[in-house]
Phi, psi and omega in degrees: 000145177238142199308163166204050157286140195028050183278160181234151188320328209273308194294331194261125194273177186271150165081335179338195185176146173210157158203143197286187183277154148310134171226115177265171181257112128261175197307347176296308178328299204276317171283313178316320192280329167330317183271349174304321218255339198044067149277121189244029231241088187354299178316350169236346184270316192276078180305315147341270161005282200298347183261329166263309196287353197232147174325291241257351180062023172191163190301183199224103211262119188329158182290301173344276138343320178272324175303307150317259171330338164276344174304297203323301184325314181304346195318287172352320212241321169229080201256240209298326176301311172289120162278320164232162157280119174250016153146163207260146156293187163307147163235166169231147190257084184267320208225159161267186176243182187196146156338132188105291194311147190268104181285134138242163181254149155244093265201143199208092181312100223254317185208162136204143171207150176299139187290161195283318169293339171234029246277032161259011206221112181228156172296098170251154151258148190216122202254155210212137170239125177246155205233157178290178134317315190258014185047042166303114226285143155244300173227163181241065190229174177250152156236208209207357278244139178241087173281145165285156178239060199228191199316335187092014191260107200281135204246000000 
């Protein structure tokens, strides 16, 4: 795996791999985004709840949330370069996370090509595994993003 700090499309290979920096999640994390999100769903608020009513004996940090924070990682892969994200793929929720745990992306190009309309303009796809400490699959999704493809001259 390799940095993909400030790649310009032209620079970014079909198959590539990347992987962020560590971010771990704490419990502020989980209230804020919660109360941001108006989440009220014992399994991320109640610890209590969680120790008795739930598989895991302890709150759980939204899926959403891990989706977010993989973005904020992602930053690299979609920065200066990128004019938008256009949109997210399926996703999957294979594992939970829990406070404490330390997040990462693993990040994989899936597709790319110059837009049919623009060729200064190009389409990657990106298949993105966010991972545990212990580098366990958590989540599963793709993102979709529309780069300049012309010199890399952020205007």
């Amino acid at each position: 795996m390799i940095s993909m700090k400030h790649r310009t499309f032209a620079q970014i290979e079909l198959g590539e791999s990347f992987e962020s920096y560590g971010r771990t999640v704490t419990e502020s994390d989980i209230v804020n985004f919660t109360c941001l999100a108006g989440l009220k769903l014992p399994i991320f608020i109640d610890a209590e709840f969680c120790k008795t009513q739930t598989p895991f004996g302890q709150r759980i940090v939204p899926g959403l949330l891990i989706q977010a924070l993989a973005a904020g990682m992602m930053e690299e892969l979609i920065g200066p370069h990128t004019i938008a994200a256009l949109g997210f793929g399926e996703s999957r929720f294979v594992r939970p996370a829990f406070i404490g745990d330390t997040l990462r992306t693993l990040s994989r190009v899936s597709s790319k090509r110059l837009t049919t309309s623009d060729p200064n303009r190009g389409l990657i796809n990106i298949d993105v595994d966010v991972v545990n400490q212990r580098r366990e699959s958590l989540v599963l999704c793709s993102y979709h993003l529309l780069m300049r493809a012309g010199d890399g001259v952020v205007a």
